[in-house]
C-alpha positions in Angstrom: 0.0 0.0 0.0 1.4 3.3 -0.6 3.0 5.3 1.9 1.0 8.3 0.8 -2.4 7.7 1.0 -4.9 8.8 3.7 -4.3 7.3 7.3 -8.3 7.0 7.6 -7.8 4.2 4.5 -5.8 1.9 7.4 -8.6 2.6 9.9 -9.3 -0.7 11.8 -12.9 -1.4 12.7 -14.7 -0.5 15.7 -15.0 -4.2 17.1 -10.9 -4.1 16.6 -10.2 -0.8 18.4 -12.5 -1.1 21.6 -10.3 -4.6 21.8 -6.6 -3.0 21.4 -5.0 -1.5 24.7 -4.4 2.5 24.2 -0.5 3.3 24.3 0.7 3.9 27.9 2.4 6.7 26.4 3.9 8.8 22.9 7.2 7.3 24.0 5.5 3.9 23.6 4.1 4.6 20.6 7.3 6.2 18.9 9.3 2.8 19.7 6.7 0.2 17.9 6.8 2.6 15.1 10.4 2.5 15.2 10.1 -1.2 14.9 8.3 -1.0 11.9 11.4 1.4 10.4 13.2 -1.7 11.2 11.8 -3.8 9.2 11.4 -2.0 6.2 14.9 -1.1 6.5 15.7 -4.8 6.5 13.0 -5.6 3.8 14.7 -2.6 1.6 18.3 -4.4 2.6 16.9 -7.7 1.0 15.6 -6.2 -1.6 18.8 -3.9 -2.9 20.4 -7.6 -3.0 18.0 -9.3 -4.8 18.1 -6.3 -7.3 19.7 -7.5 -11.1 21.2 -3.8 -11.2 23.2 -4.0 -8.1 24.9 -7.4 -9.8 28.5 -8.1 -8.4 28.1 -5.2 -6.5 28.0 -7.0 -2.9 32.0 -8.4 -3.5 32.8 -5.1 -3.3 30.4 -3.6 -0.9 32.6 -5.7 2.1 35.3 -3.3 1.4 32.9 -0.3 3.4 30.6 -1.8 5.7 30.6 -5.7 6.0 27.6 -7.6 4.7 27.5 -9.8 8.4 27.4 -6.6 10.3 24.3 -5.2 8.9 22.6 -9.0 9.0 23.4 -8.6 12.6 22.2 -5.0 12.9 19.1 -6.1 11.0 18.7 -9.5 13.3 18.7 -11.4 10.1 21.4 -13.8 11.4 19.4 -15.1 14.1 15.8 -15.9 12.1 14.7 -19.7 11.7 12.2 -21.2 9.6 13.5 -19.7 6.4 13.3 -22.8 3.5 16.6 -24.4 3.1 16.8 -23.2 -0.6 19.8 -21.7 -2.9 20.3 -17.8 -1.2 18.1 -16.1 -3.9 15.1 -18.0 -2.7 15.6 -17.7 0.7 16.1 -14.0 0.6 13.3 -13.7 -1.6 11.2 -15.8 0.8 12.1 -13.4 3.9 11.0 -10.9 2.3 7.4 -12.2 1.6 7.8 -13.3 5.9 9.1 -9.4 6.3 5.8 -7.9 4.1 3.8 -9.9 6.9 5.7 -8.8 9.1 5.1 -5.0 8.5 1.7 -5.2 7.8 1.1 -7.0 10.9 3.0 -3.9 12.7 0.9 -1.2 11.1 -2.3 -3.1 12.1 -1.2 -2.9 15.5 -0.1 0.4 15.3 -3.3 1.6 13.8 -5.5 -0.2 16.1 -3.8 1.0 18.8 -3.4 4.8 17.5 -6.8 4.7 17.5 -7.7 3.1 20.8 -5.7 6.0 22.6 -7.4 8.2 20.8 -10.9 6.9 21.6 -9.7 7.1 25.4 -8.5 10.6 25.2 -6.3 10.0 28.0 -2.9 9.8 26.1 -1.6 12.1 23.4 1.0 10.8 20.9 3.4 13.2 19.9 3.6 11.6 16.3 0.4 12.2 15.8 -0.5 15.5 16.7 2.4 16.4 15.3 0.8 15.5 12.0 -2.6 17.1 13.1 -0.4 20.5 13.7 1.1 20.8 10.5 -1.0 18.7 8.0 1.0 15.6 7.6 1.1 13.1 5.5 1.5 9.4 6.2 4.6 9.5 4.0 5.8 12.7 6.0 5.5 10.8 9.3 7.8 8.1 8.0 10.6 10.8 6.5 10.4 12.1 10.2 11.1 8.6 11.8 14.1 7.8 9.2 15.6 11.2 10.4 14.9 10.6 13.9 16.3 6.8 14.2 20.2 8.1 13.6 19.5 10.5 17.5 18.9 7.4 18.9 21.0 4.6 18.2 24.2 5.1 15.7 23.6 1.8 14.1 21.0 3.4 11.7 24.0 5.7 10.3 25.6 2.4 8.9 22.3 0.7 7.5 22.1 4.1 6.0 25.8 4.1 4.4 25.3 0.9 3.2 22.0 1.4 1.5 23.9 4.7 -0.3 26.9 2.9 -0.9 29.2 5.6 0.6 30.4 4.9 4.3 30.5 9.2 4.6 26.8 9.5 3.6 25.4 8.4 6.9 22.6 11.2 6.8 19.3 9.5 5.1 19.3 11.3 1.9 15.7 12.2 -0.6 16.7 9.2 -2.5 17.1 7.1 0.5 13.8 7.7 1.8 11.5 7.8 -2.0 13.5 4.1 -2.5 12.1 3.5 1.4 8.7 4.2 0.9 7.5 4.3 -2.6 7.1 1.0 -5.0 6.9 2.9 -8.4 8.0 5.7 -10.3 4.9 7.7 -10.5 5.1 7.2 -6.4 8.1 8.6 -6.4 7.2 11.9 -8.0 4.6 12.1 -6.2 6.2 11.8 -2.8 9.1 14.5 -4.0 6.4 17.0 -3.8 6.3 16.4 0.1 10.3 17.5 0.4 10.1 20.4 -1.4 10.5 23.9 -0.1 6.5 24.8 0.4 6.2 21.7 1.8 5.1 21.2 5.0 8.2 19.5 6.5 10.1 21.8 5.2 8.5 24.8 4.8 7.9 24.6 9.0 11.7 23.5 9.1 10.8 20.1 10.9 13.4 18.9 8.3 16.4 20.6 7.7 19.3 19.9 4.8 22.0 18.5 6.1 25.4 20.3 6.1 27.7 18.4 3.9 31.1 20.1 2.8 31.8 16.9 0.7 28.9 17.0 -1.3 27.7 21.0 -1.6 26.9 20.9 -5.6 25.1 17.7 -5.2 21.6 17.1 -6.6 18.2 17.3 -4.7 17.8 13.7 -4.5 21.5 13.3 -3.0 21.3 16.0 -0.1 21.2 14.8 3.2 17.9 15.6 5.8 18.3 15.9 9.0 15.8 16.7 12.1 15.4 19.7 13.6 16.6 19.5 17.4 13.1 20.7 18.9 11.2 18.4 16.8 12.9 15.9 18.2 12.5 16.7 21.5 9.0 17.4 21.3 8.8 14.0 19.4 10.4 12.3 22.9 8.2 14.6 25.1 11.0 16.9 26.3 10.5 19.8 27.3 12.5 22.2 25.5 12.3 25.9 23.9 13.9 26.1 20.4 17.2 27.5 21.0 17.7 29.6 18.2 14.1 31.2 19.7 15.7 31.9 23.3 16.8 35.0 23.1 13.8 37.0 22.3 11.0 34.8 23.3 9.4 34.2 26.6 6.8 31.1 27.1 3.8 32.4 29.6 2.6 28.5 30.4 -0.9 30.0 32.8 -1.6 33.8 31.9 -2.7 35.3 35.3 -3.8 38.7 34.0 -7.5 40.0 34.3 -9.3 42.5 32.3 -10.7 43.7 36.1 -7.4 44.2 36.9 -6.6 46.6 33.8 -6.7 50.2 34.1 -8.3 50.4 30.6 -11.3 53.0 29.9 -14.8 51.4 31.1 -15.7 52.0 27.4 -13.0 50.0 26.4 -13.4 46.9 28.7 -17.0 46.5 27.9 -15.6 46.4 23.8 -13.7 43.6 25.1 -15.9 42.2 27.1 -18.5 41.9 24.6 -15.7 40.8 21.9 -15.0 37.6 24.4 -19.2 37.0 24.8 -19.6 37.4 21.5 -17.1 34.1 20.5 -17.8 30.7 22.0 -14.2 29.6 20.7 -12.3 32.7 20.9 -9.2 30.5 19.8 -9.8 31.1 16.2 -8.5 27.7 15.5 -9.7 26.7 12.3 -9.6 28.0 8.8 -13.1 29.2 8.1 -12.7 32.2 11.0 -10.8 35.5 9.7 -10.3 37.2 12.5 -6.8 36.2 13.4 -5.2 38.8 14.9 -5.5 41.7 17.7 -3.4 44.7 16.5 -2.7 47.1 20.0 -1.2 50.3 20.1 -0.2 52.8 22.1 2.2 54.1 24.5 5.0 51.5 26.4 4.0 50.5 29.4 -0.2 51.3 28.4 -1.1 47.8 29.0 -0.7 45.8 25.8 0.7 42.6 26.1 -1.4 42.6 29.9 -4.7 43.1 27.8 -3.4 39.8 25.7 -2.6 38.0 28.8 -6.1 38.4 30.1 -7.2 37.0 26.4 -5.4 34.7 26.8 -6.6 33.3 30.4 -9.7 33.7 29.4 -9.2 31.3 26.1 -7.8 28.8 28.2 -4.3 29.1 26.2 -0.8 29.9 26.9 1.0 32.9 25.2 4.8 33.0 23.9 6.1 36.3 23.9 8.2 37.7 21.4 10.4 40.9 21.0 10.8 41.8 17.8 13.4 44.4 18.0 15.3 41.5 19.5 14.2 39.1 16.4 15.8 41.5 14.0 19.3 41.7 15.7 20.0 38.5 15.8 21.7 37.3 12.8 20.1 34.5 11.2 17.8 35.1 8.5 14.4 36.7 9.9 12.1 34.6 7.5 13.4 31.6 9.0 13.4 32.9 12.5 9.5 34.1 12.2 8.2 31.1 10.4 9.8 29.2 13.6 8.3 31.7 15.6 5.2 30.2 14.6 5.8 26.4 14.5 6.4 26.7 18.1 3.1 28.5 18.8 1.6 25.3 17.2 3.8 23.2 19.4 2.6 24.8 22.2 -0.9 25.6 21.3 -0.4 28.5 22.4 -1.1 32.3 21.3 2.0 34.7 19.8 2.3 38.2 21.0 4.7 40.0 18.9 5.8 42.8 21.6 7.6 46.3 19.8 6.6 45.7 16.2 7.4 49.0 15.6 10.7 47.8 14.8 9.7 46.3 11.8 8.4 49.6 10.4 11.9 51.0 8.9 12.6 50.5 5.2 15.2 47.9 4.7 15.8 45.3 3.5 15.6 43.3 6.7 12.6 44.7 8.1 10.6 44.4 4.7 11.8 40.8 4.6 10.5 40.2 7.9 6.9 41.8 7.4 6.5 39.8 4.1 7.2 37.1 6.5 4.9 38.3 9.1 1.9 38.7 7.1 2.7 35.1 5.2 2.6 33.2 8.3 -0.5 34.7 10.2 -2.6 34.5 6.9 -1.3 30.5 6.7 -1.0 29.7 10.3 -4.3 30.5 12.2 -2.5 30.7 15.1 -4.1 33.3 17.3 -1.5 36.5 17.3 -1.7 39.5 19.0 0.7 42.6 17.3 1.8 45.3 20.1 3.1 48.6 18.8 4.1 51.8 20.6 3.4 53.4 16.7 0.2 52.8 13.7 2.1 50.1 12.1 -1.5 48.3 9.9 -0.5 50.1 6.9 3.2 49.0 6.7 2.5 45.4 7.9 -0.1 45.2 4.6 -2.6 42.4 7.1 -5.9 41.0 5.3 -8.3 43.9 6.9 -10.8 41.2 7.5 -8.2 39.5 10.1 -7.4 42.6 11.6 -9.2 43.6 14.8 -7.1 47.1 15.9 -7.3 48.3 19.0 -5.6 51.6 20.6 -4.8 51.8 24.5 -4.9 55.3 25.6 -2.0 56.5 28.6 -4.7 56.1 31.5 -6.0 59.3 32.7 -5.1 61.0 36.4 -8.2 58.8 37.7 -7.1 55.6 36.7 -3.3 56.2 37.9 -4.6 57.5 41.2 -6.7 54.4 41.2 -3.7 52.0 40.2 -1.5 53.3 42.5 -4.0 52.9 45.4 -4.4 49.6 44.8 -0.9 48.5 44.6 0.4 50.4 47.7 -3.1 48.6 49.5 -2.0 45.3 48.5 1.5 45.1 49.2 3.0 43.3 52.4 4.9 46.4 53.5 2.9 49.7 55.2 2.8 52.6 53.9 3.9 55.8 55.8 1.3 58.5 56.5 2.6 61.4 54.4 2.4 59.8 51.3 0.2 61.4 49.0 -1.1 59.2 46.7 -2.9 62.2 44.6 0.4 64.2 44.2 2.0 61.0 43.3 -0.5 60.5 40.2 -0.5 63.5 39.4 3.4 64.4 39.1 4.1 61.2 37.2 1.8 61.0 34.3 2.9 56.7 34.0 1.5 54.2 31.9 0.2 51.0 34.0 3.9 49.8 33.4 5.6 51.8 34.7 3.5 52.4 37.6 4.3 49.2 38.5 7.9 48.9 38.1 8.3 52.3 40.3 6.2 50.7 43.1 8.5 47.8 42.8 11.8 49.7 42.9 10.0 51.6 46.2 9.2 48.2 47.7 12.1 47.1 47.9 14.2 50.0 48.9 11.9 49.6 51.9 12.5 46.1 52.7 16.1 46.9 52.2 16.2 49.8 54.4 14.0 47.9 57.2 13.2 43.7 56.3 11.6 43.6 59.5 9.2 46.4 59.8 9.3 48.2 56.7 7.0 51.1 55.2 7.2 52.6 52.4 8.4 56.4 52.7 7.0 59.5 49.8 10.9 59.7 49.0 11.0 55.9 48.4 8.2 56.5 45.6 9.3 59.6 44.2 12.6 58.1 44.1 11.7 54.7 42.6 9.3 56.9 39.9 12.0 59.3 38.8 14.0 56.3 38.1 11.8 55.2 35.5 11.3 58.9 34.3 14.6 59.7 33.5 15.9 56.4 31.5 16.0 57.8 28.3 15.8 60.6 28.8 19.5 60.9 30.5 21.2 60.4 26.9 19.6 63.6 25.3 19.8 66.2 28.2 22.0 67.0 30.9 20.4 65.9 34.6 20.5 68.4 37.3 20.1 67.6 41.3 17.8 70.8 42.5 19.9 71.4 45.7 18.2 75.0 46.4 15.0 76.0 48.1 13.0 79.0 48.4 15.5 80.3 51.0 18.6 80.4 48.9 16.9 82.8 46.2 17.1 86.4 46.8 14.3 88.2 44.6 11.4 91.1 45.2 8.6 90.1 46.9 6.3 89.9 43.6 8.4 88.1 41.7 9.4 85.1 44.3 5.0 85.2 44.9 5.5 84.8 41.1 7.5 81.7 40.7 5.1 80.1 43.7 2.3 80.7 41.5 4.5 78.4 39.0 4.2 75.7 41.6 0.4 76.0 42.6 0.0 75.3 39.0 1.8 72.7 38.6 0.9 71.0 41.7 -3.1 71.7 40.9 -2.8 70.6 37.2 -4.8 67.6 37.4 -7.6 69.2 39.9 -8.5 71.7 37.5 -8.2 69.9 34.3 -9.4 65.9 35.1 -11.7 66.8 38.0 -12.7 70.6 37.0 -13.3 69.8 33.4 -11.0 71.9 32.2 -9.4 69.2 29.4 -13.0 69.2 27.8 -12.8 72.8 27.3 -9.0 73.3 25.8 -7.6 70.4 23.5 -4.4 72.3 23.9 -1.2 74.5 25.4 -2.3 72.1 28.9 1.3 72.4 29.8 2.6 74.8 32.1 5.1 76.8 30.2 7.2 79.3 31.8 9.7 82.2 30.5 12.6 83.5 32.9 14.0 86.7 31.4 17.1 88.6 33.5 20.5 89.2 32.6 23.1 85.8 33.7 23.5 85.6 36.8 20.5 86.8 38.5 18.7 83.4 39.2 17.3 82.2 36.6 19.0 78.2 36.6 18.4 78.6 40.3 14.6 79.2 39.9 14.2 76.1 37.9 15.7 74.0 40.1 13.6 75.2 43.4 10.4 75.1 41.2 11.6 70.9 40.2 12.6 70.4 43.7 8.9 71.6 45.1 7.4 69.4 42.8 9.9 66.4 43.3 11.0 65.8 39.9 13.8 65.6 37.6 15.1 68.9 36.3 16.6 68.3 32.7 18.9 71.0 31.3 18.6 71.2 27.4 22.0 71.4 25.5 21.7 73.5 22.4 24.9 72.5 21.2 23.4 68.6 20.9 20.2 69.6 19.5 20.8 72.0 17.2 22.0 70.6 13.9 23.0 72.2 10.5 21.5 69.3 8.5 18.1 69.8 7.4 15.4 68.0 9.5 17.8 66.9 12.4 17.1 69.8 14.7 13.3 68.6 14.6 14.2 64.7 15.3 16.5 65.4 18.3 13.5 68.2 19.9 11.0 64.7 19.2 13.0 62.7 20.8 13.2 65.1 24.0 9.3 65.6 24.2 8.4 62.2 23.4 10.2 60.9 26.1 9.6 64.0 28.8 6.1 63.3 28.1 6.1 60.0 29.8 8.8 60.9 32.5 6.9 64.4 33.4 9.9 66.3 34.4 11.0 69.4 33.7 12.2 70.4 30.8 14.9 74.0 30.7 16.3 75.8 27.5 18.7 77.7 29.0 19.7 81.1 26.4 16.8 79.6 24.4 16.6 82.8 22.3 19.2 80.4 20.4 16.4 77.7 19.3 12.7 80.3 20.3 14.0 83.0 18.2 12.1 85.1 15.8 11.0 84.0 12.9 12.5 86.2 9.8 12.0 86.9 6.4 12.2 84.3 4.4 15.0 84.8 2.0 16.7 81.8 1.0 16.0 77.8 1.6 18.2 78.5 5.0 15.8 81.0 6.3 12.4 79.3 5.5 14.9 75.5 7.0 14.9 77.8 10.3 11.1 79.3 10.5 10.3 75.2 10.0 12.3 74.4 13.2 10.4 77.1 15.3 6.9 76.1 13.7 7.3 72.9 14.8 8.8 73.8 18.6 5.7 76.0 18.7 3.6 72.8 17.9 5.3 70.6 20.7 5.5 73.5 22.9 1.7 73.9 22.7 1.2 69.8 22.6 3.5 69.1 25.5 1.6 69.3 28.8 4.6 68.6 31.2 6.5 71.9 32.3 8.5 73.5 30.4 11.0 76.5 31.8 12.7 78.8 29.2 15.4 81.1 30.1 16.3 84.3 28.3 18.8 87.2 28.6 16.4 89.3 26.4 12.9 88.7 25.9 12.6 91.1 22.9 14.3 87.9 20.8 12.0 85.6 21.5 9.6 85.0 19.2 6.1 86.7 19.7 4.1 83.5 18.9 5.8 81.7 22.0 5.0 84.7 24.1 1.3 84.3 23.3 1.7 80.4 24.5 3.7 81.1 27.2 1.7 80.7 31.0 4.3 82.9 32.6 6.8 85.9 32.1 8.9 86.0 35.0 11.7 89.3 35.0 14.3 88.8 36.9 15.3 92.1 38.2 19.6 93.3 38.4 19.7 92.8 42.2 19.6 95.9 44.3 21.6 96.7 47.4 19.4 95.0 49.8 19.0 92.1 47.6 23.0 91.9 47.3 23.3 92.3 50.9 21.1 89.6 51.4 23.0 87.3 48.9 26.2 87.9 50.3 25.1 87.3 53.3 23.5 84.2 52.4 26.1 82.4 50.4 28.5 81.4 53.3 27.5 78.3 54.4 27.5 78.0 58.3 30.6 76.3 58.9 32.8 79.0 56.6 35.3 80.1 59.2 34.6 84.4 58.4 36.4 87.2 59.6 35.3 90.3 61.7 36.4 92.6 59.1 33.7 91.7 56.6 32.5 94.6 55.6 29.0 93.5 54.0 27.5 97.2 53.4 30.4 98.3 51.4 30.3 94.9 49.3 26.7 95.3 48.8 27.0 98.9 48.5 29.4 99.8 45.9 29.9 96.3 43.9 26.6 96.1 41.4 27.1 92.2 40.7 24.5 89.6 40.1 24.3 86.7 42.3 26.1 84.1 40.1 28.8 86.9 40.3 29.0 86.9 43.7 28.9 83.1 43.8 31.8 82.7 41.7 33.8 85.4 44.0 32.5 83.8 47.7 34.4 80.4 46.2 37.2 81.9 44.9 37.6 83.6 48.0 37.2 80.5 50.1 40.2 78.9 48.4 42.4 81.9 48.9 41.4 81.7 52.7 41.7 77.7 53.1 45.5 78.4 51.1 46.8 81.3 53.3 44.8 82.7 56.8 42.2 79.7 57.0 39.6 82.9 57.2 37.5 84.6 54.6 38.4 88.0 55.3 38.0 91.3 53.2 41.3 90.8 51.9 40.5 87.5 50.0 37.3 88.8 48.9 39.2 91.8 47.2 41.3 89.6 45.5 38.4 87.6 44.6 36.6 90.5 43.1 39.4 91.7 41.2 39.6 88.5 39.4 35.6 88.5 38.6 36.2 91.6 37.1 38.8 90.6 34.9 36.8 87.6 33.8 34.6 89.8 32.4 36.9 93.1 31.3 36.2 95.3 33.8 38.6 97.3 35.7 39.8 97.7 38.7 39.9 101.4 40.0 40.0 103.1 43.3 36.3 104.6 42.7 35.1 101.6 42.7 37.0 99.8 45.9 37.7 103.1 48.0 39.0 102.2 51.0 40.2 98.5 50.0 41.9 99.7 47.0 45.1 99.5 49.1 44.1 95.7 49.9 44.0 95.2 46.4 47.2 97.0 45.4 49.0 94.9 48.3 47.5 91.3 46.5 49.4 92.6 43.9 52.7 93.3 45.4 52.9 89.5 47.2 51.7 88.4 43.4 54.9 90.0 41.8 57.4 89.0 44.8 56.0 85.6 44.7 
């Protein structure tokens, strides 16, 4: 009978399989059908001898593998009750006893196939293997020729000697059509099953066979060979596909909940009446269309939970995938996608292809591996869900009829507040009264992700800090959350530590009630937009944007930091000199890049001398000046999108352009300080332990040196190292010096007008400088 027709044509009757005993297991199974390899290797043995066009071949065929060593491989040398006739007959008779033989096997083998699957209590690997990916009878028995050689080495040498080459001990296409087919037209037939588009091939459950000796060689002399997972899934092992390892992740009992999700109530009654509406929502079967879950939206907004919670509710596992990690490894993606798939099937579980927005740039690669994409989910069935942080149906080119797409918004202040509750309610460590679980929402505008990663980096600092009785402290949280603000957003700005508070800044009553206004903003933001209804009366310019103008020096940096230190978050210092770019487009890519991640991370964003970038628009006289009115169009667009804070700082408003001053919350002047003010800072910037001296004169250096505070800064240090080199004291005299060098820093000079009395001071310095 051939090898390729329908296993329902060997089906026993019904009488016969409630009287066969089920296989104990597959591994039972696997070995009887590896006894009826056996003998049709032995039969095919016979048979190559009793062949007229192998004549005289066999006195030669001693000189590779003896002729007694594969009768006693075979277990030919130890038969009885073959006729005592001349060799050809006897031969010729043992293979009439080995037909028997086999078709006594595959009786039992059917019978018993069948039984187990009547009892439902045993699953054979062989089998469903078939069932997974449509195999043939004559498929099977390819599979078990390549599998024999894993498990017992004698197989290699029945193979070599049915080749004739002792180096060809891989079963080659030729091997297997001589195996299994009786005719010619069989054998053309059954070449169809090994060829690419194949099922054994195509799902790479057979591989070629690496043969340096024999590279140019024709399709029916290449060597198979089977792949390493099939084979363990064959013996029931339990084994991930290596060459998968590195980017996938096997979920075996999803635990996520749609309850549990943070998603819109409009949205989880979608769901929710997408799961009623589909008694087998595993789509397992050709005639369904709807194949695949597209989600998008922010990192960390819930994606691959909302697929877990399909998932549980299917009854099915899910392997995860990265696909930014699929494309850098560096095997061909086609290959590593369409195995992607097989072991979904092996599994039976669901894919979830996590960051598929790395398949949308345009190369080669990445085209290669959507072609690949969009082949295997129209071919598979397998249930896949596609997880994207960008829109990403257009590029990928799905069948819209298999397409269900689905966009997960960044939850609101609400449904933050409400995550963050529940997780600080549920944990096994307390939580320390002055937590504010509003200001927390509110500051960080998270996705669910990272919500939960930051109350896991502040659960454990607590245990860490106190295993037995912790509690989790405010600075544990706002620690833990600015962690995950500022990941990425480290490698495009400059990080500052706000180190000052309101009583280091020395400004006029108005304008220091000024920059507190800043702060009541900030800290009322979500009050008056979520629970006001503010956000449902302006779509836009919801940030708080703020403009320090003031000559250097007079507090501007220092502002920005007080204001990020009141509201507990990072303070990110812009650098012009990385953003700014003379190639056409770049400015605007690098200014994305800042937003788009400030915009998850919620901290504060400062352009110091920003007149640089939020200059005036001009006249458009060349392609450079309409290049630069693009670049300010499109910072007025994220400046008026972006609802974070934003702090620009400016020596002169006047060059700043008017259209930013229209968006701009707050104009904050910071004033040349006066001689109060300047008394105040001098005052101010010693720290406590500064050993001073009593000759400190502070109403003559307040009085008669106009300098800014970052001036006076630079000169209260400067002095401090003259003292700590010479007297140990920071007296007048190391403060004259001080100032003298300020002024030279910036051209001035020194002249008696100016110093009066201490001009002599000064004109001493000088002497021990040129004696020195």
């Amino acid at each position: 009978m051939s090898q390729l027709e329908s296993a329902t044509n060997k089906e026993p009757a019904a009488s016969a399989i409630e009287q066969a005993e089920p296989y104990r297991d597959s591994r039972e199974h696997l070995f009887e059908e590896l006894r009826r390899l056996d003998l049709m290797l032995n039969r095919r043995v016979l048979g190559q001898r009793l062949d007229p066009s192998f004549a005289g071949f066999n006195e030669f065929r001693g000189l590779f593998i003896a002729e007694d060593e594969i009768d006693f491989i075979t277990g030919r040398s130890q038969r009885a009750g073959i006729p005592d006739e001349d060799e050809r007959q006897r031969q010729q008779a043992e293979v009439a006893l080995l037909e028997e033989a086999i078709a006594q096997v595959e009786r039992s083998i059917a019978r018993r196939s069948a039984a187990s699957l009547r009892s439902g209590q045993t699953t054979l690997a062989l089998l469903k293997l078939a069932e997974l990916f449509q195999l043939a009878p004559f498929d099977i028995d390819v599979l078990l020729v390549c599998l024999a050689p894993e498990l017992d080495v004698k197989y290699e040498k029945l193979y070599a000697y049915l080749q004739n080459d002792v180096t060809r001990r891989k079963p080659s296409m030729d091997l297997v059509l001589n195996l299994f087919c009786r005719s010619l037209e069989e054998k053309v037939t059954a070449r169809a099953r090994l060829n690419k588009q194949s099922p054994l091939m195509r799902h790479e459950l057979l591989i070629f066979a690496s043969d340096p000796h024999h590279e140019q060689q024709a399709l029916l002399s290449k060597s198979f060979k089977l792949d390493e997972r099939i084979f363990n899934y064959v013996l029931g092992l339990e084994a991930t596909d290596e060459q998968l390892s590195s980017f996938t992740t096997h979920i075996a009992e999803p635990r996520a909940t749609l309850s549990e999700s943070v998603l819109p109530t409009e949205l989880k009654e979608r769901l929710g009446g997408f799961l009623r509406r589909r008694n087998d929502w595993r789509w397992a079967g050709p005639a369904s269309t709807e194949r695949v879950l597209l989600f998008e939206g922010a990192a960390g907004v819930g994606k691959k939970f909302v697929a877990e919670a399909l998932c549980r509710h299917a009854g099915m596992s899910m392997l995860l995938a990265d696909a930014a990690l699929l494309l850098a490894t560096p095997a061909p993606v086609e290959s590593k996608i369409a195995r992607l798939f097989r072991e979904a099937r092996l599994r039976g579980a669901a894919l979830y292809l996590d960051h598929a927005e790395a398949l949308l740039d345009e190369n080669e690669k990445t085209m290669n591996a959507r072609r690949a994409l969009v082949a295997e989910i129209e071919g598979s069935g397998i249930t896949t869900f596609i997880g994207s942080s960008r829109a990403c149906d257009d590029q990928l080119n799905f069948n819209p009829d298999a397409v269900i797409k689905i966009s997960l918004p960044v939850p609101d202040f609400g449904a933050r507040r409400q995550l963050w509750r529940t997780l600080l309610e549920s944990a096994e460590v307390g939580l320390a009264p002055e937590v504010d679980i509003d200001a927390l929402a509110a500051r960080f505008n998270f996705t669910p992700g990272r919500i939960r990663r930051a109350f896991t980096e502040a659960k454990h600092q607590a245990l860490l800090r106190s295993p037995g009785g912790a509690e989790v402290t405010a600075d544990d949280l706002y620690h833990a959350a600015r962690a995950q603000a500022g990941q990425k957003l480290s490698t495009l700005a400059r990080k500052i530590t706000p180190l000052y508070k309101w009583e280091d800044i020395i400004l006029p009553p108005d304008r220091l009630e000024h920059l507190k206004e800043v702060c009541a903003h900030a800290v009322h933001h979500q009050r008056v937009f979520s629970e006001w209804g503010f956000d449902r009366k302006i779509s836009r310019g919801k940030g708080l944007s703020v403009l320090f103008v003031g000559e250097s020096g007079t507090g501007k940096t220092m502002a920005a930091e007080i204001i990020a230190g009141e509201l507990r978050l990072d303070l990110y210092k812009i650098d012009l000199s990385c953003l700014v770019s003379k190639y056409i487009g770049e400015t605007e890519k690098n200014l994305s890049r800042i937003f788009e991640e400030a915009e998850q991370s919620n901290a504060v964003l400062f352009f110091d001398e920003a007149d640089a970038i939020f200059g005036k628009r001009s006249e458009v006289k060349d392609s450079h000046d309409r290049y630069a009115n693009i670049e300010v169009n499109y910072l007025l667009q994220r400046i008026e999108d972006y609802e974070g804070t934003v702090i620009l700082a400016s020596n002169f408003q006047k060059n700043i352009d008017d259209a930013f001053t229209r968006r701009i919350r707050f104009i904050i002047e910071f004033p040349f300080p006066e001689a109060h003010d300047r008394m105040r800072i001098w005052q101010n910037m010693f720290p406590a332990h500064t050993p001073l001296s009593a000759d400190l004169d502070w109403e003559f250096l307040a009085g008669k040196m106009r300098l800014t505070g970052g001036n006076i800064k630079n000169i209260a240090l400067s002095a401090a190292f003259l003292a700590a080199n010479n007297s140990g004291h920071v007296g007048m005299k190391q403060l004259i010096c001080a100032i003298k060098r300020e002024f030279q820093k910036t051209g001035r000079l020194c002249v008696r007008a100016d110093f009066e009395q201490y001009y002599d001071l000064l004109a001493a310095a000088e002497e021990e400088e040129m004696l020195r």
